[in-house]
DSSP file (Angstrom, degrees, kcal/mol; ACC not computed):
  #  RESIDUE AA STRUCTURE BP1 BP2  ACC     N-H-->O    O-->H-N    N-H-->O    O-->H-N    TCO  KAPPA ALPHA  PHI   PSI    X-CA   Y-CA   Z-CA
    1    1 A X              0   0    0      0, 0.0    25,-0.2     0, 0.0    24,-0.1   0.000 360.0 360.0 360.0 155.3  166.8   18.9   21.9
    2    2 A X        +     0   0    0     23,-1.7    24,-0.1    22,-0.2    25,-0.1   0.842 360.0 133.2  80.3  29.8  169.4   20.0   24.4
    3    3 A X        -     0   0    0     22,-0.5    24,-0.1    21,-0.1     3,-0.1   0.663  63.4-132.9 -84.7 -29.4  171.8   17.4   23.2
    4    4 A X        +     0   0    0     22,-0.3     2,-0.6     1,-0.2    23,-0.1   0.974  51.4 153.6  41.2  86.8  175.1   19.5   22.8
    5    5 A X        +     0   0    0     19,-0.1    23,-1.5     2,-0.0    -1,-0.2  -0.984  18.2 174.2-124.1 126.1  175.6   17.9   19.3
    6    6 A X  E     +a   28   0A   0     -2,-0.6    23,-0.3    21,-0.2     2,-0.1  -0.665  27.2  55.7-132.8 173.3  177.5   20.2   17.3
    7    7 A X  E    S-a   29   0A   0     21,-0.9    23,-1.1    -2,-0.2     2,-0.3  -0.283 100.1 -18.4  82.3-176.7  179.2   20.3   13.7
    8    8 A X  E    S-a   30   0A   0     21,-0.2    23,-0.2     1,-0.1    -2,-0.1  -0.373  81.8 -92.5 -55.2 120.8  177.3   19.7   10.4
    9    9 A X        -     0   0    0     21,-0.8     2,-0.2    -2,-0.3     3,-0.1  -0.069  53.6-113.9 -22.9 129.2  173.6   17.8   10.5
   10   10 A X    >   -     0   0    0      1,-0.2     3,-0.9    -3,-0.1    -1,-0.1  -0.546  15.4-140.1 -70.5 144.5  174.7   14.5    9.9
   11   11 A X  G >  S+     0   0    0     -2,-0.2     3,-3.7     1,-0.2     4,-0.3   0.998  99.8  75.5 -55.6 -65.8  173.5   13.2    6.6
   12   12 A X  G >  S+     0   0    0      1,-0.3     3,-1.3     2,-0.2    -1,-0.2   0.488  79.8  66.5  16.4 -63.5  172.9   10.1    8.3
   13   13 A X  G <  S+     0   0    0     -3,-0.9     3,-0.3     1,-0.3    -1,-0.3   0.567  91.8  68.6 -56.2  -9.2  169.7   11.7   10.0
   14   14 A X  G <  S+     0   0    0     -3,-3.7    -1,-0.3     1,-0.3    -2,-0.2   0.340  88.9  68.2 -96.4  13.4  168.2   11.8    6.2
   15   15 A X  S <  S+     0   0    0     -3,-1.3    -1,-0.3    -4,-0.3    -2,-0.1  -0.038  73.8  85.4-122.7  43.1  168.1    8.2    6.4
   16   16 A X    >   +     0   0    0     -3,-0.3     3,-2.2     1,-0.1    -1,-0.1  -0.470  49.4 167.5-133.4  56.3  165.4    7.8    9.0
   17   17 A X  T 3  S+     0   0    0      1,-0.2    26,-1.0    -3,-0.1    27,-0.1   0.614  74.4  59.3 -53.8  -8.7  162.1    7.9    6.8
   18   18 A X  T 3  S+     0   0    0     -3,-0.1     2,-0.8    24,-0.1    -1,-0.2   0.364  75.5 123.0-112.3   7.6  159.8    6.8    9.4
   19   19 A X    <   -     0   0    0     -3,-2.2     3,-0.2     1,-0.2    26,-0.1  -0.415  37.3-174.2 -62.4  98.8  160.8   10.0   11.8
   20   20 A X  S    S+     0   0    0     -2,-0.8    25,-2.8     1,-0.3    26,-0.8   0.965  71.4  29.2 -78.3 -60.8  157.5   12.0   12.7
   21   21 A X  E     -b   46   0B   0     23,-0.3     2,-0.6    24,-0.2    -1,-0.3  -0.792  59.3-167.0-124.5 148.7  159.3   14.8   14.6
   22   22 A X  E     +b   47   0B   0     24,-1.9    26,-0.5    -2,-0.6     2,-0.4  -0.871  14.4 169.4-106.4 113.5  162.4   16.0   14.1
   23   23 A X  E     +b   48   0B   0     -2,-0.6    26,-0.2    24,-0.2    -2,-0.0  -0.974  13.6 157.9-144.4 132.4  163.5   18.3   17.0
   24   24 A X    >   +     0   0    0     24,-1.6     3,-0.9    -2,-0.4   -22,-0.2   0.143  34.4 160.7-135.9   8.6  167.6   19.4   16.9
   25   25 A X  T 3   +     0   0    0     23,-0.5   -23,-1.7     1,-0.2   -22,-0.5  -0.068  57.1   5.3 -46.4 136.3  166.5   22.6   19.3
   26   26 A X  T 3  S+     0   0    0     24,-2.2   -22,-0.3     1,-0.2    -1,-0.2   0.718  96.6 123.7  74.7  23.9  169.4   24.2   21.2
   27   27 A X    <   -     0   0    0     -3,-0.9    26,-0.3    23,-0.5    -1,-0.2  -0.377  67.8-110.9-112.6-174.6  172.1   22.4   19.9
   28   28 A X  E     +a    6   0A   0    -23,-1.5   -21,-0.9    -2,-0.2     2,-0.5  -0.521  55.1 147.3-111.6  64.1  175.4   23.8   18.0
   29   29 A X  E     -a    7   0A   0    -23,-0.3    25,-0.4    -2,-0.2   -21,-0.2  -0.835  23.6-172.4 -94.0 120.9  175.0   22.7   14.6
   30   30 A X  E     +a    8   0A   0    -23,-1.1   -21,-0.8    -2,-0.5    25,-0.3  -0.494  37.4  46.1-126.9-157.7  176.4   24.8   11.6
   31   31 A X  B    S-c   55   0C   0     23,-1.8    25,-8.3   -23,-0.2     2,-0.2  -0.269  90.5 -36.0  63.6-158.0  176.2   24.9    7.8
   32   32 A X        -     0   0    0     23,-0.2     2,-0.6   -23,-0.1   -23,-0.2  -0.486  65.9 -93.3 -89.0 160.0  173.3   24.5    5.5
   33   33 A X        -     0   0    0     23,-0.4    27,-0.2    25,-0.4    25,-0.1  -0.867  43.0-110.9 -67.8 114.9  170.4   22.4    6.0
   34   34 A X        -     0   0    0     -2,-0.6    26,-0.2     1,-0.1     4,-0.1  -0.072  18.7-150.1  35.6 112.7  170.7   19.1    4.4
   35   35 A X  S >> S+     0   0    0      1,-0.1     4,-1.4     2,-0.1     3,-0.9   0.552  91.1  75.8 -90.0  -4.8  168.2   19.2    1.5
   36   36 A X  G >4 S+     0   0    0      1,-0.2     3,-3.0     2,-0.2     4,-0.4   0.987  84.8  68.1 -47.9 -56.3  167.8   15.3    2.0
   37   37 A X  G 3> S+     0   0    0      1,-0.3     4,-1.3     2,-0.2    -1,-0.2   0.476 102.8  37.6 -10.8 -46.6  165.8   16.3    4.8
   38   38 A X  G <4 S+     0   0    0     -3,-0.9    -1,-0.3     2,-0.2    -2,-0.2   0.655 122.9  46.7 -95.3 -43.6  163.0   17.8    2.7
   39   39 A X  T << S+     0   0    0     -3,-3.0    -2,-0.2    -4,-1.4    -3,-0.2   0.458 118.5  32.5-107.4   7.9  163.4   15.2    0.4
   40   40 A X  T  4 S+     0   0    0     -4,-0.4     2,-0.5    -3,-0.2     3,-0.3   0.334  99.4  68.8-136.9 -13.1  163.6   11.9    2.7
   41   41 A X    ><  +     0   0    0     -4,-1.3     3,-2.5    -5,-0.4   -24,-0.1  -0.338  50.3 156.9 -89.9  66.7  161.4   12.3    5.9
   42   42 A X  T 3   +     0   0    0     -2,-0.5    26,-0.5     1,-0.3    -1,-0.2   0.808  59.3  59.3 -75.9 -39.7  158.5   12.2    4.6
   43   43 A X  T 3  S+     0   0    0    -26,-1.0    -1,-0.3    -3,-0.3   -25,-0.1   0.526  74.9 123.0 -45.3  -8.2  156.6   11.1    7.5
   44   44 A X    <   +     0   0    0     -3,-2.5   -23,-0.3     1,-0.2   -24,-0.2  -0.316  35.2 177.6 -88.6 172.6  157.5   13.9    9.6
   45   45 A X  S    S+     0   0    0    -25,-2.8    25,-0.8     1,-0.7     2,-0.6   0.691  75.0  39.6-130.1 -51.5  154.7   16.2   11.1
   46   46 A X  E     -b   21   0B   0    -26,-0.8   -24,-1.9    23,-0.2    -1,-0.7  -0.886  55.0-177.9-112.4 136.6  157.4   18.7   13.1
   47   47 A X  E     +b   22   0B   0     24,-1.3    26,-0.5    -2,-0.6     2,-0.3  -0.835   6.4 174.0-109.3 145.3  160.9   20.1   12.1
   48   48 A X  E     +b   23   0B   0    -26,-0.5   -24,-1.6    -2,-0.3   -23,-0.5  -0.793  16.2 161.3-157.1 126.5  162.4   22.1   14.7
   49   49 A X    >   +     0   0    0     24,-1.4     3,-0.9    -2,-0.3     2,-0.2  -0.370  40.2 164.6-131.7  35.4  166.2   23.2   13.6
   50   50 A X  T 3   -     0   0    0      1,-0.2   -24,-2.2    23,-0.1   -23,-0.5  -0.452  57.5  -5.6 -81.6 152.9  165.8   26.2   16.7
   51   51 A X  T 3  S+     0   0    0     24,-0.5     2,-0.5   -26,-0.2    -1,-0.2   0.770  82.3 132.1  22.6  62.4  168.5   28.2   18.2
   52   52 A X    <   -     0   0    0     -3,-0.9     3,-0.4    24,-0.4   -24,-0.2  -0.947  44.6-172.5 -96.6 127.7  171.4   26.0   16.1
   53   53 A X  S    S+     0   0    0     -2,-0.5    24,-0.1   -26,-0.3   -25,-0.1   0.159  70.2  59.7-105.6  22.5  172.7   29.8   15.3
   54   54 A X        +     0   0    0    -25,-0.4   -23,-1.8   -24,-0.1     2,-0.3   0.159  67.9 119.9-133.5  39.4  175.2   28.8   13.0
   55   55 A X  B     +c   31   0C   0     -3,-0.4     2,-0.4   -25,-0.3   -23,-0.2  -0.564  47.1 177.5 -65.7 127.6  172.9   27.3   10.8
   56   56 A X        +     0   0    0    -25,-8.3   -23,-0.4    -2,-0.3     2,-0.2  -0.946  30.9  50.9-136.4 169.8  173.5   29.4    7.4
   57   57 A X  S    S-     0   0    0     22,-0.4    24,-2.7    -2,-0.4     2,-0.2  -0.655  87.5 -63.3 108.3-148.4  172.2   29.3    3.9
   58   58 A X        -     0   0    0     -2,-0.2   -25,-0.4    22,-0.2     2,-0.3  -0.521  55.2 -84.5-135.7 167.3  168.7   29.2    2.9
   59   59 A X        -     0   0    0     24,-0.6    24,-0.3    22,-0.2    26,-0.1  -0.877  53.2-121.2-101.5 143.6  165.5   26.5    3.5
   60   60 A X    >   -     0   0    0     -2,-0.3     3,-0.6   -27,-0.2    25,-0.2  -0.183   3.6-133.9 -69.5 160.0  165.8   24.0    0.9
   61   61 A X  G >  S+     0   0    0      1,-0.2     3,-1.2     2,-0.1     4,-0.3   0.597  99.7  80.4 -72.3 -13.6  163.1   23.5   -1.4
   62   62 A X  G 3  S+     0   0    0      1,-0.3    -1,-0.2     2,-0.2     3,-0.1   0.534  81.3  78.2 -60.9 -15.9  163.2   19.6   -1.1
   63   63 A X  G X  S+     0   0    0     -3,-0.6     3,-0.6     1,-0.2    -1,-0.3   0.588  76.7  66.0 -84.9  -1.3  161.1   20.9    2.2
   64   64 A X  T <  S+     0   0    0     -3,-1.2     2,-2.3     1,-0.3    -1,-0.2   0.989  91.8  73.0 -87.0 -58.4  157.4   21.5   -0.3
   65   65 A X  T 3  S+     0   0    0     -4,-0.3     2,-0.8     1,-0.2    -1,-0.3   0.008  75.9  85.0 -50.5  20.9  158.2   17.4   -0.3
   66   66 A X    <   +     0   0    0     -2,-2.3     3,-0.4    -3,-0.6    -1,-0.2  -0.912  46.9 155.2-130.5  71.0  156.8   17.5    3.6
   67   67 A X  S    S+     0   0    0     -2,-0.8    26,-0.5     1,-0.2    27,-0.3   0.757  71.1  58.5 -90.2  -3.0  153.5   17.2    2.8
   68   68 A X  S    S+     0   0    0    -26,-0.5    -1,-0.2    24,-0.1   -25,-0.1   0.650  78.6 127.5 -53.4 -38.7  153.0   15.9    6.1
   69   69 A X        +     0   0    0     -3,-0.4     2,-0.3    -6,-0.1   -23,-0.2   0.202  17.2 159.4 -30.5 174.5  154.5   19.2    7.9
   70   70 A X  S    S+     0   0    0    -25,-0.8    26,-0.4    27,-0.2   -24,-0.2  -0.067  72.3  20.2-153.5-101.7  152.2   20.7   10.7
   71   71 A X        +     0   0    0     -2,-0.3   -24,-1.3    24,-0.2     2,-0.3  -0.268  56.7 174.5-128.0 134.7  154.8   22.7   12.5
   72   72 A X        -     0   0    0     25,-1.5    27,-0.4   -26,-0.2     2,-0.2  -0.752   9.7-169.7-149.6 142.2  158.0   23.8   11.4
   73   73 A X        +     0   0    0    -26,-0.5   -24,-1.4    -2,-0.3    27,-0.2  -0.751  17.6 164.7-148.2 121.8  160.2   26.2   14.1
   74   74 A X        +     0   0    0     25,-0.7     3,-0.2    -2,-0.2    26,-0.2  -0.248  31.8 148.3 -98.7   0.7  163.4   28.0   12.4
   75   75 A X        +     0   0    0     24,-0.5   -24,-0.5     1,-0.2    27,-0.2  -0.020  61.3  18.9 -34.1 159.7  163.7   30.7   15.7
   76   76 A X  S    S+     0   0    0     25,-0.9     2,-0.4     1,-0.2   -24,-0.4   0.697  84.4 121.5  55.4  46.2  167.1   31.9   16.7
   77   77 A X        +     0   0    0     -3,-0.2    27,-0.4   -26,-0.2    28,-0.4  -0.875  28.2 170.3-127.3 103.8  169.2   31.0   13.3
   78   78 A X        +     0   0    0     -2,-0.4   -25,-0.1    25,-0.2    -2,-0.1   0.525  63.6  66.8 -97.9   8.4  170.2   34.2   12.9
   79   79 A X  S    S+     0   0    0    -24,-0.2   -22,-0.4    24,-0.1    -1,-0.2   0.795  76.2 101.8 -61.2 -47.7  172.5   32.9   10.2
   80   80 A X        +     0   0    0    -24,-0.2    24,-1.3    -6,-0.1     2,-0.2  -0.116  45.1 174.5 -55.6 139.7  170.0   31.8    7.8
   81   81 A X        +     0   0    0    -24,-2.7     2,-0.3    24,-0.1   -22,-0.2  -0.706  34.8  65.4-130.1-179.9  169.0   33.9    4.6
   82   82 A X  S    S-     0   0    0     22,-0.4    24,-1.3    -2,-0.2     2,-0.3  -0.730  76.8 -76.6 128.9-157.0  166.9   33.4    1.7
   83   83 A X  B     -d  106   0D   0     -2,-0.3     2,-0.7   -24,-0.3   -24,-0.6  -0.845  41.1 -78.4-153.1-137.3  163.5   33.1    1.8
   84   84 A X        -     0   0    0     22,-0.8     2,-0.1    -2,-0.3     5,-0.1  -0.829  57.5-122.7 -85.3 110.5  160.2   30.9    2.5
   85   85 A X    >>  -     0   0    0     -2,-0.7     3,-2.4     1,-0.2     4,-0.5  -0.372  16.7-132.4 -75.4 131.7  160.2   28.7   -0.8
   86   86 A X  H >> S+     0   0    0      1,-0.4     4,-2.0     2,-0.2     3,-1.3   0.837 106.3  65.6 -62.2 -43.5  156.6   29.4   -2.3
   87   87 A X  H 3> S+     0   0    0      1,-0.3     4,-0.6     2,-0.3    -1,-0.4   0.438  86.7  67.8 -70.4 -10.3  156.3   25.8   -2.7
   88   88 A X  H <4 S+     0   0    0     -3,-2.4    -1,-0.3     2,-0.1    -2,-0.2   0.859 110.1  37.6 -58.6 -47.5  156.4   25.1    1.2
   89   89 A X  H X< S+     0   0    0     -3,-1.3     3,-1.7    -4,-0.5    -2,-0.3   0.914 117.4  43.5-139.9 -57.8  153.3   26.6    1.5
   90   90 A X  H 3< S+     0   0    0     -4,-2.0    -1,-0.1     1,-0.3    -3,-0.1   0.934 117.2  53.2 -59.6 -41.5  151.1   25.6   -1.9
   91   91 A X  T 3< S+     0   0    0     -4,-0.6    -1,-0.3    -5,-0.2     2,-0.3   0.276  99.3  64.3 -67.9   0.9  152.3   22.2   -1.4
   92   92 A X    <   +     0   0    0     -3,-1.7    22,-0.2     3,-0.1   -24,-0.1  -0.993  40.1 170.9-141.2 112.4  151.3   21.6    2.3
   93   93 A X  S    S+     0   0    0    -26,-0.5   -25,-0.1    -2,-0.3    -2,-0.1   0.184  83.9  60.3-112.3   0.8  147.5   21.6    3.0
   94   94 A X  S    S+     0   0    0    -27,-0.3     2,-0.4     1,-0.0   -26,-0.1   0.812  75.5 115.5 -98.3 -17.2  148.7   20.2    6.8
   95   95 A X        +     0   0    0    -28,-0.2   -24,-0.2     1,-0.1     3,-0.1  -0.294  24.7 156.6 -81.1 128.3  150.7   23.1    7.7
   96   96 A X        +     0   0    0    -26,-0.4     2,-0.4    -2,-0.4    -1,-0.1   0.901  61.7  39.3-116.5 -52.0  149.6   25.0   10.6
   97   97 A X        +     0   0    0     18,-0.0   -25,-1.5     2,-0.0    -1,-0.3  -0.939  42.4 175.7-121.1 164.9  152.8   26.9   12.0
   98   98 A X        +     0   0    0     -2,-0.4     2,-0.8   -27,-0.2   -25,-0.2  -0.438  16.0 179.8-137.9  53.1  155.4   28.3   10.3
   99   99 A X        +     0   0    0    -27,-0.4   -25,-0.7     1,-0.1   -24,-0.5  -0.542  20.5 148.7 -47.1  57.1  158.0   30.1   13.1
  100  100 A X    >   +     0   0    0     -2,-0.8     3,-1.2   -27,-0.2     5,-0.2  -0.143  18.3 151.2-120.7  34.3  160.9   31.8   11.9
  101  101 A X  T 3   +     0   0    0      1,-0.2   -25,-0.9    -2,-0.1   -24,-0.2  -0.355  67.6  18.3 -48.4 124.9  161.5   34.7   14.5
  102  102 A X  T 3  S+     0   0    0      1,-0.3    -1,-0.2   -27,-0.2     2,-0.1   0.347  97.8  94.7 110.5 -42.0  164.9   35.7   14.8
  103  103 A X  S <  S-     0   0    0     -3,-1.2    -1,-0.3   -27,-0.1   -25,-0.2  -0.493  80.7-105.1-100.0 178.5  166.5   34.5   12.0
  104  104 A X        +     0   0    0    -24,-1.3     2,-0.9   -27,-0.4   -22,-0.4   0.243  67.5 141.6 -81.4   5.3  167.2   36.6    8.4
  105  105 A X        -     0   0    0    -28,-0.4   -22,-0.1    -5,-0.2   -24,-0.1  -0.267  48.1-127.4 -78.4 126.7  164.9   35.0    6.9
  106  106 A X  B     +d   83   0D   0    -24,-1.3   -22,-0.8    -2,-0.9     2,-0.2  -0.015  70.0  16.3 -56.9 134.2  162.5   37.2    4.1
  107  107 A X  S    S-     0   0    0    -24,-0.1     2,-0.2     2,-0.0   -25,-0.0  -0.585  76.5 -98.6 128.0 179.1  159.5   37.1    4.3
  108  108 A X        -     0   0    0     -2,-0.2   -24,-0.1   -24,-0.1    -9,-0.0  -0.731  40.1 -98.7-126.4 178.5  156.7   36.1    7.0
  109  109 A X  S    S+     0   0    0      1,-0.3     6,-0.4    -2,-0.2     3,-0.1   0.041 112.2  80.9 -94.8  27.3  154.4   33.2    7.7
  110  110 A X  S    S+     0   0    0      1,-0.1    -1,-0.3     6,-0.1     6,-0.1   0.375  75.1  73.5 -98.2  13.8  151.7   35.2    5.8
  111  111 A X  S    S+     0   0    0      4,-0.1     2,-0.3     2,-0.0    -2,-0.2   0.962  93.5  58.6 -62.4 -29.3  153.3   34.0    2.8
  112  112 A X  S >  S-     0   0    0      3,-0.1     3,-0.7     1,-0.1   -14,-0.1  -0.704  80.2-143.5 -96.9 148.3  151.7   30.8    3.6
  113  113 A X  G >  S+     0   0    0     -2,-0.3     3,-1.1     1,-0.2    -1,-0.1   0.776  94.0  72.7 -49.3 -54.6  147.9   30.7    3.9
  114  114 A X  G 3  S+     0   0    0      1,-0.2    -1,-0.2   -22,-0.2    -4,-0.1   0.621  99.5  36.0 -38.7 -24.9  148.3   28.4    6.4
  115  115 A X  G <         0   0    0     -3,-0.7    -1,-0.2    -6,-0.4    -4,-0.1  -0.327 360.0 360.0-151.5  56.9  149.5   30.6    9.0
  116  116 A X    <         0   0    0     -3,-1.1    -1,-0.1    -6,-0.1    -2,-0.1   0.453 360.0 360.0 -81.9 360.0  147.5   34.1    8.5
């Protein structure tokens, strides 16, 4: 976190399978999220993609493939739209929080069970 790294997520990062948390907090990063992400760390236990605020588009669905997840933190993208893919949350028996204060995304973390 606190990196000043800016521009798109490098793909790059989707090529790092053995990555337990993934933390990009505070940085300047814009576009969509990467749907490798979801669909190549599989190991990872934390995402945190907080206060990039020119993050835009929607979380991919490739993220229900994180069956690993505990924590994942979306705060302070107030770019992001869409909503919490139904399949994040059926798909995830590990997932404990689900943060997305801040941003446009629908929905709450009582969608998920996990995080009533």
């Amino acid at each position: 976190s606190n990196n000043k790294f800016y521009g798109t997520i490098p793909l790059l990062l989707c090529n790092l399978p053995e990555v337990t948390i993934f933390n990009v907090l505070n940085n300047s990063f814009e576009g969509s999220i990467p749907s490798c992400i979801g669909s190549n760390l599989q190991k990872t236990k934390e995402l945190n993609l907080s206060h990039n605020t020119l993050i835009t588009g929607s979380i991919p669905k490739s993220f229900s493939q994180l069956i690993e997840l505990e924590k994942i933190i979306l705060t302070g993208n107030n770019q992001m739209t869409g909503s919490i893919p139904q399949e994040m949350c059926s798909n995830n028996n590990n997932l404990k929080k689900l943060d997305m204060k801040y941003s446009d995304i629908a929905g709450t973390a009582l969608q998920c069970s996990c995080c009533s």
